[in-house]
NUDRENTOR-891299 format. One record per residue (C-alpha): residue in three letters; y, z, x. Coordinates in pm, whole numbers, padded with zeros to 5 digits, always signed. Example, Ala and Ser with C-alpha at 12.3 -4.5 7.8 and 13.67 -1.06 7.14 Angstrom:
2
ALA-00450+00780+01230/SER-00106+00714+01367/
END
This chain:
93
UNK-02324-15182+01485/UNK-02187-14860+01301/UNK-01915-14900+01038/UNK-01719-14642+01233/UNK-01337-14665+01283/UNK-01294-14614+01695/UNK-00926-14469+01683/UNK-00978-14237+01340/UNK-01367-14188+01378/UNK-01384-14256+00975/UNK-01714-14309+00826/UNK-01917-14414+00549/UNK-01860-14136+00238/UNK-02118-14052-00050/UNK-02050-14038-00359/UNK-02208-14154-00649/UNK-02158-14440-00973/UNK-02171-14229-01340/UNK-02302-14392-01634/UNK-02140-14278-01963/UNK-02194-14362-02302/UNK-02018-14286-02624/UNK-01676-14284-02730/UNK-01366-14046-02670/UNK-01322-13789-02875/UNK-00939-13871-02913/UNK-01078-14257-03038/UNK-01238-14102-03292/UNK-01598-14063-03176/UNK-01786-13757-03069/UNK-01756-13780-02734/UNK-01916-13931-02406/UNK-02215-13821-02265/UNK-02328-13844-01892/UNK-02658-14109-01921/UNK-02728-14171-01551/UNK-02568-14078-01161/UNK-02678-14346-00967/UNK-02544-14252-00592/UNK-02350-14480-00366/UNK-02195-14513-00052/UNK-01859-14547+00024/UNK-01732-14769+00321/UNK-01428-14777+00526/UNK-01229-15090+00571/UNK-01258-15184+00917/UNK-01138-15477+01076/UNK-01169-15676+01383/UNK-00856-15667+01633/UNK-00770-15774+02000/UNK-00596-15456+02138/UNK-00459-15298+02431/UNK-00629-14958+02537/UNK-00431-14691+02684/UNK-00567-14780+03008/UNK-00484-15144+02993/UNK-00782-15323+02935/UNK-00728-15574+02623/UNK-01108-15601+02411/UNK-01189-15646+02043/UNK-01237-15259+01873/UNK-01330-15224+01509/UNK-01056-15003+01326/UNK-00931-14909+00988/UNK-00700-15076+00778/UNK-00516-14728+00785/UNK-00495-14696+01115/UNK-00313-15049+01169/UNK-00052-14971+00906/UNK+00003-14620+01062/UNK+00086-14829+01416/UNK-00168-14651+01579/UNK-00326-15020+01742/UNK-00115-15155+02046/UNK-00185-15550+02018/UNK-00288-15725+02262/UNK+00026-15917+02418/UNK-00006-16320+02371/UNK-00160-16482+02661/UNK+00074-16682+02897/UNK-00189-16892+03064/UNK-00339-17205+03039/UNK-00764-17236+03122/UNK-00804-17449+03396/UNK-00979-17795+03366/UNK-01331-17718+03478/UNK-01429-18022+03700/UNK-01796-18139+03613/UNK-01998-18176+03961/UNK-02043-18527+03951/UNK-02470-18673+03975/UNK-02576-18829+04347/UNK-02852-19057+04332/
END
C-alpha cells in the first residue's frame, strides 16, 4: 500500500540528514563544518478514517493529518442499526 494521501495526493519527500561538527563561530570556535549528508525520506502523516465519499458510499481512505484539520473528510455518520443474531443451523443426526 502507498503512503499516499487520497484527497491531497501528498507523498513521500526527499531530503536528506547533515552531519556537522565543530563549534559556532559566535561560541567561540572556528566554525562548523559539513562531515557527512546522509539522505532520507520524508513521510506524510496519514491516517486511517471511515468517511463518506461524495457519492455516498462510506469506506476506510488513508488521508493526511492536514487534510482532516482543513475539514476536507465528511465522516461517516454513526450507524443506527443493530446486527442481527445469526441463527446457527442446528446438527441432524
Amino acid at each position: 500500500m502507498s503512503r499516499i494521501c487520497e484527497l491531497t495526493g501528498k507523498r513521500p519527500m526527499k531530503g536528506s540528514i547533515i552531519w556537522r561538527s565543530g563549534k559556532a563561530k559566535k561560541l567561540g570556535g572556528i566554525g562548523t563544518h559539513v562531515t557527512a549528508i546522509t539522505k532520507r525520506r520524508f513521510f506524510p502523516n496519514l491516517q486511517r478514517v471511515k468517511a463518506q465519499l461524495p457519492n455516498g458510499e462510506v469506506r476506510y481512505i488513508r488521508v493526511t493529518a492536514a487534510a482532516l484539520k482543513k475539514g476536507l473528510v465528511q465522516k461517516a455518520p454513526k450507524r443506527t442499526w443493530k446486527k442481527e443474531l445469526a441463527v446457527k443451523p442446528t446438527k441432524k443426526s
